[in-house]
N, C-alpha and C positions, 0 to 999 in steps of 0.2 A: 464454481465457475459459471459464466453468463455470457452467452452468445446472443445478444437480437438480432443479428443477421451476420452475411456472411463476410461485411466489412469490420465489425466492432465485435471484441472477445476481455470477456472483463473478470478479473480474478480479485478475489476478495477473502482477506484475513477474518477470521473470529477475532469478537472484543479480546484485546489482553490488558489488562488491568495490573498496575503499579501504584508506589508511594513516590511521593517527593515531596520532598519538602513539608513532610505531614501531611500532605494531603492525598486525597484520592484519586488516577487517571486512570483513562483508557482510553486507548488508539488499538482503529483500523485501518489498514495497508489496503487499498486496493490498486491493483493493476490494469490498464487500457490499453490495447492495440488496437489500432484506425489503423484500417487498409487506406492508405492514398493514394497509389497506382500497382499496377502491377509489378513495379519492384520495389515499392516504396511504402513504408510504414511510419507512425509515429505510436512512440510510448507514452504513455499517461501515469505518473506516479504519481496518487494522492494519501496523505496519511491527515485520517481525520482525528483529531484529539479534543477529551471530552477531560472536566473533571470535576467532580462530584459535591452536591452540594443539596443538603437534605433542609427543608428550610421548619421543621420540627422533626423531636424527637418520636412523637406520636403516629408522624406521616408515615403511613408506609410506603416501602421502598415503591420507585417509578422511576419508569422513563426520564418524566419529567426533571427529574434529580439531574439529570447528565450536562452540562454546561457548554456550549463548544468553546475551546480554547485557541490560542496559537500554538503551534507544532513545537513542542519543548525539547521534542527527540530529534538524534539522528537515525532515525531509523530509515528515513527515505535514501539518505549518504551511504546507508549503509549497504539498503538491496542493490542503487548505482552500482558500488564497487562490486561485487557481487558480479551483478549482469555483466559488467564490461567486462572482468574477469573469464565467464562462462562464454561468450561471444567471442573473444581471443581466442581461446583454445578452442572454439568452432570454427574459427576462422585459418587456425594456424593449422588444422587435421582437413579441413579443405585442400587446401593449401599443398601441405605434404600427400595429398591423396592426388592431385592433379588438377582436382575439383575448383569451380568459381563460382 
């Protein structure tokens, strides 16, 4: 997790690496909250996707190897459902608590 101050707070997955299609991927999820006013925030959902591409057998492995791709996952649809999910039920225990 990453704060530079005290409007922006940024959370960040480790590489996870998968197959498809034969080949080799890996994406990271990271997450941004921008304070915009005192009740108001926006969320930032970026999923960055990489996929592998060694251009010798001799090379040793690198950075350099990692491609960026377009987003082949749902994985950004997927923390969506998720958060909205966890925000309901904070909203709905508000709610029943008396709370706004």
């Amino acid at each position: 997790m990453r704060k530079s101050d005290n409007r922006i707070m940024t959370v960040q997955t480790d590489w996870d690496k998968f197959f498809l299609g034969g080949r080799l991927f890996r994406n990271r999820l990271s997450v941004s909250l921008f304070q915009v006013s005192r009740q108001e925030a926006e969320l930032v959902i970026n999923n960055k996707v990489e996929y592998f591409q060694q251009e010798s057998e001799n090379k040793a492995f690198g950075e350099s190897d990692w491609i960026p791709t377009q987003d082949i996952t749902n994985e950004k649809e997927q923390l969506i459902t998720s958060l909205s999910h966890v925000l309901h039920s904070i909203s709905l225990s508000a709610h029943s608590h008396g709370r706004r």
